[in-house]
C-alpha positions as CSV (number, residue, x, y, z in Angstrom):
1,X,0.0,0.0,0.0
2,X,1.1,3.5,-1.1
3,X,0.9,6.2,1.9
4,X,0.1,10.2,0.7
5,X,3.5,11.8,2.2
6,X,1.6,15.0,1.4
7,X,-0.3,14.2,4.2
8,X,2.2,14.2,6.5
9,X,4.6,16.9,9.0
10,X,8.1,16.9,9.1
11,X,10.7,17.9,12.1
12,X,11.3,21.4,10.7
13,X,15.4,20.2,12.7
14,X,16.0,17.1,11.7
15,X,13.7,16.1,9.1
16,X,12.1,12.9,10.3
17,X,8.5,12.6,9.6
18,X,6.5,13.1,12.3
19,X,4.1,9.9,13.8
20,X,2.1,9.1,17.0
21,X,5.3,7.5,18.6
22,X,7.6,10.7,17.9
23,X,5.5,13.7,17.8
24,X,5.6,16.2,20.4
25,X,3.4,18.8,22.0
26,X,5.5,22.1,21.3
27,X,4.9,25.3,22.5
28,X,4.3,28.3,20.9
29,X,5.9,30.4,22.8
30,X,7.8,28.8,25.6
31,X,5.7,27.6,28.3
32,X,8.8,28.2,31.6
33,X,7.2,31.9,30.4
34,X,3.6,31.3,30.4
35,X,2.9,30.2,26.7
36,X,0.3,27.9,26.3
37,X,-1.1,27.7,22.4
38,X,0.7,24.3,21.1
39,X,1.0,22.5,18.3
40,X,1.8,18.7,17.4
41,X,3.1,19.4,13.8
42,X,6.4,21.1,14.5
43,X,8.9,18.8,15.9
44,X,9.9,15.3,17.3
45,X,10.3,14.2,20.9
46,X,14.5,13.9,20.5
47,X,14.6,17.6,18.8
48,X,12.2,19.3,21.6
49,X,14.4,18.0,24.3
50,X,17.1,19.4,22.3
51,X,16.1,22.9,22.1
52,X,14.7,22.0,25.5
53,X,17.8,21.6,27.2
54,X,19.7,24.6,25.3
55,X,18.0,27.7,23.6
56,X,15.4,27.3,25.6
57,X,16.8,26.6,29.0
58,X,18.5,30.2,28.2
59,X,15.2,32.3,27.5
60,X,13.9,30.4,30.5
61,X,17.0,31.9,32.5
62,X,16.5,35.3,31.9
63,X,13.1,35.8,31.6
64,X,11.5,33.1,33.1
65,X,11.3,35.0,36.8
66,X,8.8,37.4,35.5
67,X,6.9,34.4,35.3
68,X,7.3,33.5,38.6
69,X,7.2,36.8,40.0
70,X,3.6,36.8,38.2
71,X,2.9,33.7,39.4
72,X,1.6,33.4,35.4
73,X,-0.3,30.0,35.1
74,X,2.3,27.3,33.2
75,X,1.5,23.8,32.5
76,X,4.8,22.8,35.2
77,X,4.8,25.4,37.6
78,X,5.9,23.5,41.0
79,X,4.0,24.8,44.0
80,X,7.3,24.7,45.9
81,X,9.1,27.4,43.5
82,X,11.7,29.9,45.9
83,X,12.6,33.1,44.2
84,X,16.0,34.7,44.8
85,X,16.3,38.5,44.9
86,X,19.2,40.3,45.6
87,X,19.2,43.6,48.1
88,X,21.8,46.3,46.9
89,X,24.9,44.1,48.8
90,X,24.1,41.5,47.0
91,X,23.0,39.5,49.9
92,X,19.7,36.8,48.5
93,X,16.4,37.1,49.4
94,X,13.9,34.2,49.1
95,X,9.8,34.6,48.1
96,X,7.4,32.7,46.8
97,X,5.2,32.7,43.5
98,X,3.8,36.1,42.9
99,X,5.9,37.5,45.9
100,X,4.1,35.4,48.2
101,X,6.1,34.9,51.3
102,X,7.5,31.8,52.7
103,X,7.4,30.1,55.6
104,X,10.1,28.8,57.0
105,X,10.8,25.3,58.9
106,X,13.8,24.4,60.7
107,X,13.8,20.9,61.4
108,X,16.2,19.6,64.1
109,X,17.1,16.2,63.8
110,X,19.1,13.9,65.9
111,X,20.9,18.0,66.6
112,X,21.2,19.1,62.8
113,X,19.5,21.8,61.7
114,X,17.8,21.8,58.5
115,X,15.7,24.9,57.0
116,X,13.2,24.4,54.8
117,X,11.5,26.8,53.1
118,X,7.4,26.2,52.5
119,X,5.2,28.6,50.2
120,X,2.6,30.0,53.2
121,X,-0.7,28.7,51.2
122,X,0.6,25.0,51.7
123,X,2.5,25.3,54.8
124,X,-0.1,23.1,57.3
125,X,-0.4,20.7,54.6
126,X,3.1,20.4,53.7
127,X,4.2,20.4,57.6
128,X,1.8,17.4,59.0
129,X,3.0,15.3,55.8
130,X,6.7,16.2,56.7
131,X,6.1,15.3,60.4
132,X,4.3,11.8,59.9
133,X,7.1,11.0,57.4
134,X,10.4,12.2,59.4
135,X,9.0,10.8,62.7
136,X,8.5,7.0,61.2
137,X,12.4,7.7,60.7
138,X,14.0,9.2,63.5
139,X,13.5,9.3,67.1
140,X,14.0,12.8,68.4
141,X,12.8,16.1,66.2
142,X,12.2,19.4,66.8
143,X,10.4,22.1,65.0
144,X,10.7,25.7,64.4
145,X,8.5,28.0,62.5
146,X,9.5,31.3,61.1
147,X,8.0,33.4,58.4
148,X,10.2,35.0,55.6
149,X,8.4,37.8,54.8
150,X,9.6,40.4,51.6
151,X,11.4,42.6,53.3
152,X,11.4,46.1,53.1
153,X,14.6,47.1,51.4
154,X,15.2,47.6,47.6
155,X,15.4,44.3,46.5
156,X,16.2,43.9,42.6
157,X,15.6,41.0,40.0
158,X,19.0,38.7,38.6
159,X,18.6,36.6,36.1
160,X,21.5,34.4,34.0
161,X,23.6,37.5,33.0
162,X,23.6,39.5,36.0
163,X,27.1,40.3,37.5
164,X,25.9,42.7,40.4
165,X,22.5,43.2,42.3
166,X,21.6,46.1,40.3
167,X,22.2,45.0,36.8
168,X,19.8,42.5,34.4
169,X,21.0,41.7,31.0
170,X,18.8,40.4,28.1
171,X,20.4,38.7,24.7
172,X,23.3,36.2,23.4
173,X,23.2,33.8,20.8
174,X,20.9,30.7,22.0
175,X,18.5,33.5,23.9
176,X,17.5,34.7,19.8
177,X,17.6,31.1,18.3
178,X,15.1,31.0,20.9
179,X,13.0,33.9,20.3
180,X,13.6,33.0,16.5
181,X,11.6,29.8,16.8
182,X,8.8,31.3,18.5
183,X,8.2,33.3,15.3
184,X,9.2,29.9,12.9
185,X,6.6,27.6,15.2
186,X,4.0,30.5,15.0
187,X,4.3,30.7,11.4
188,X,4.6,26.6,11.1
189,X,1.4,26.2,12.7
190,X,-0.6,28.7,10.6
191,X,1.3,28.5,6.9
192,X,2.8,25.0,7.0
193,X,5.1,26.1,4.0
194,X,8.7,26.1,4.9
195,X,10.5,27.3,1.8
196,X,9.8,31.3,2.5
197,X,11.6,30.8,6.2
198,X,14.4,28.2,5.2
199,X,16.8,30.8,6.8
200,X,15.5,31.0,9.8
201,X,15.2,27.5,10.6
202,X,19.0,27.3,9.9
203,X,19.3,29.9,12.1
204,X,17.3,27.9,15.1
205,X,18.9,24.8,14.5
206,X,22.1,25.7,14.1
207,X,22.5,29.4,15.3
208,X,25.2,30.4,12.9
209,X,24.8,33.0,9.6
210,X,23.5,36.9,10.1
211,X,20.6,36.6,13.2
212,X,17.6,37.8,11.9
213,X,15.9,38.8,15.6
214,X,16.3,43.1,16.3
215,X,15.5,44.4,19.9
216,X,12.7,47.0,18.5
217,X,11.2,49.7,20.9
218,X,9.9,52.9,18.7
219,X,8.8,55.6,20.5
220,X,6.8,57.4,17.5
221,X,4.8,53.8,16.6
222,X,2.4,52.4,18.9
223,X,1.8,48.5,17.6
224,X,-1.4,48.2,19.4
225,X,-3.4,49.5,22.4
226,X,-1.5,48.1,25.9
227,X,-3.8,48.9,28.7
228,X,-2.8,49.9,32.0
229,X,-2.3,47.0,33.6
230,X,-1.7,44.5,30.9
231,X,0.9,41.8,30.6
232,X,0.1,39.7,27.6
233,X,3.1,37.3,25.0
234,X,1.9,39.0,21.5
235,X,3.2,37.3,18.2
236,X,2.2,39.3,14.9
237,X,2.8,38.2,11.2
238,X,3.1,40.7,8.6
239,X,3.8,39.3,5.1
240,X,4.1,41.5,1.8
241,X,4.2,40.2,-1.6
242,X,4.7,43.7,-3.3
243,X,7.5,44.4,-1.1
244,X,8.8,40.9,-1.0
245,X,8.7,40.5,3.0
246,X,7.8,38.6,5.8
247,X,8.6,39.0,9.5
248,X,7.1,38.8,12.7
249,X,6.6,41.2,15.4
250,X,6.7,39.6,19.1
251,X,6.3,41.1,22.3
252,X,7.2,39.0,25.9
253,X,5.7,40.8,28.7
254,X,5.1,43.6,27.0
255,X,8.9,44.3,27.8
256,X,11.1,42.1,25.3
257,X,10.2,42.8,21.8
258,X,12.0,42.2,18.6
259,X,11.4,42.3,14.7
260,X,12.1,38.7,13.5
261,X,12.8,39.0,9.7
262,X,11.5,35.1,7.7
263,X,12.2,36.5,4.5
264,X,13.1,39.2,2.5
265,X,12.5,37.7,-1.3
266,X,8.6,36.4,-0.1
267,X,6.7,35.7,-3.0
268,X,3.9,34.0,-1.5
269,X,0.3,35.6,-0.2
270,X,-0.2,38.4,1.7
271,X,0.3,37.6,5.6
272,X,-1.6,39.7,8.8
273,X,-2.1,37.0,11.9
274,X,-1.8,37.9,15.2
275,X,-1.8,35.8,18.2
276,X,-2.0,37.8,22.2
277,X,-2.7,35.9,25.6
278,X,-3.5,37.9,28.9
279,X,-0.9,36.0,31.5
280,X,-2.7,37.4,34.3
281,X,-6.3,36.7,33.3
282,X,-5.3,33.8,31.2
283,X,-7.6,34.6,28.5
284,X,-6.7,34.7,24.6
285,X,-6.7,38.7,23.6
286,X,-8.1,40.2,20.3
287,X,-5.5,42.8,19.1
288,X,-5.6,45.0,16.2
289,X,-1.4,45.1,15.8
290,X,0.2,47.3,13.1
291,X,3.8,47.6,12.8
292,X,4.2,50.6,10.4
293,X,7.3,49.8,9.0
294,X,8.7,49.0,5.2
295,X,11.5,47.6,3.7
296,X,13.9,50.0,3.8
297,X,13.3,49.5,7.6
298,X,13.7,45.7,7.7
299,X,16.9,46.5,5.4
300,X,18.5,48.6,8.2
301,X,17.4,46.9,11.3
302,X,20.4,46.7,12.9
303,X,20.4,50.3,12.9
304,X,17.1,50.9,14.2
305,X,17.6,48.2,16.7
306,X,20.5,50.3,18.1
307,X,18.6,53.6,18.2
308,X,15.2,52.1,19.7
309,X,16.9,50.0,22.7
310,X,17.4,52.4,24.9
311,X,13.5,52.3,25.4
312,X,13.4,49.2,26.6
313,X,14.2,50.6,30.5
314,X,10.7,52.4,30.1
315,X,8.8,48.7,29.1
316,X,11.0,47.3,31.9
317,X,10.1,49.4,34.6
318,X,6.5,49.5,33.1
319,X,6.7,45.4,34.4
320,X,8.0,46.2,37.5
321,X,5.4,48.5,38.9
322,X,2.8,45.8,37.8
323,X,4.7,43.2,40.0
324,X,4.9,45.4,42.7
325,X,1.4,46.8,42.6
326,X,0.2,42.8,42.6
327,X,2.7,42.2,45.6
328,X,0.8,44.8,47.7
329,X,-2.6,43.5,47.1
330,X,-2.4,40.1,46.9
């Protein structure tokens, strides 16, 4: 019997065709940040673990604690999760999801002291379980209880490229593959063709050529309307077959955006899709995004990448005020 290849997906990394026994559930956008449209037409198992484990393990590492800090809904978070902030002498500070504080549990046993450190929501539940399984162990236990509450002081976020309390870097090589395949597994899942973005799949698998993902923060151009107190993951589409190009617009937090050029020879239908999820009401969002830019724009990204990233302090603190204002009324 013959079988219809047409009918069929491919790993867009290594080429196998995809099947019940190798297919994966891949996220959009990365769920560690709160991304939660999938598709099961992308890549394998082996390839997912792969970008897993390396491009995006790194977005995860710098960005991922906004999540937390938001205590944004993810298909893994761990109930148990301790966030480290740093005070301005770099000395750590512990909380919980969403700022919650923690609770915590010294546990003397047989005259060594072991702290443990319980979100405060689960703390009678996790401390009875704790005591019924250490006493069925050892003979003589004591308990403390004290509470780690946020303290007071300036405390300030680190992430994988910090190198002092005060700093937070964003960027490197695997951090853009990474952003680059949210744009290639948005585009996948609603144009299955991959011959307009062969170049940036090379780019994701492989991370070498010219990397097609811009920082882009315009002051004069307002994409779409961002209320007050919004924190949404936005992924926009824009292809052109007059001007012979296709890109994508993404936005994480509202704070990390880019221009992620697929194409600049696109010969193939006109392109406007956009995809926006609310991460603190967890609903799906209907925007009306428009990125006025043309060619000549794409052409000199790097250049208006360079000119437009000193805005990015204004989306930054723009997140932290959010987190903050949450902290105080939760």
């Amino acid at each position: 019997m013959m079988v219809d290849l047409k009918n069929y997906y491919e790993c867009y990394n290594c080429n196998s065709i995809l099947t019940n026994t190798n297919k994966s559930v891949e996220h959009i956008i990365n769920n560690s940040i709160g991304g939660r449209s999938k598709s099961i037409n992308l890549i394998c198992n082996e390839c997912n673990l792969l970008f897993g484990n390396l491009i995006d393990k790194e977005l995860a590492d710098q960005i991922g604690i906004f999540a937390d800090l938001l205590a944004v809904k993810r298909d893994r978070t761990k109930e148990g999760t301790k966030i480290q902030l740093a005070n301005k002498n770099g000395e750590l500070r512990l909380v919980g999801l969403g700022m919650m504080p923690l609770v915590r549990l010294t546990v003397n046993i047989n005259g060594e002291k072991k702290n443990n450190f319980i979100n405060e929501i689960k703390y009678q539940e996790v401390l009875q379980k704790r005591i019924k399984e250490l006493s069925k162990k050892f003979k003589k236990i004591e308990y403390k209880e004290g509470f780690e509450k946020p303290p007071k002081e300036s405390l300030f976020i680190q992430n994988s490229l910090s190198r002092s309390p005060q700093e937070i870097g964003f960027g490197g090589i695997n951090y853009f593959r990474s952003v680059a395949k949210i744009a290639l597994n948005f585009y996948l899942s609603k144009k299955p063709n991959r011959q307009f973005c062969k170049d940036l799949i090379s780019f994701v698998v492989t991370g070498l050529g010219v990397c097609p993902v811009y920082f882009f923060y315009p002051t004069n151009i307002q994409p779409h309307n961002l209320y007050n107190d919004e924190v949404s993951h936005i992924i926009h589409i824009k292809g052109s077959s007059i001007y012979k190009f296709l890109y994508a617009y993404i936005e994480l937090f509202n704070m990390q955006n880019f221009i992620v050029i697929l194409n600049m020879d696109y010969t193939g239908e006109d392109v406007n899709i956009t995809y926006a999820y609310d991460l603190l009401r967890n609903t799906e969002l209907h925007k009306d995004v428009s990125i006025r830019i043309n060619r000549a724009h794409l052409e000199n990204m790097n250049l208006i990448s360079l000119d437009t990233k000193s805005n990015m302090s204004y989306y930054y603190n723009r997140l932290i005020k959010i987190i903050e204002s949450r902290q105080l009324t939760a």
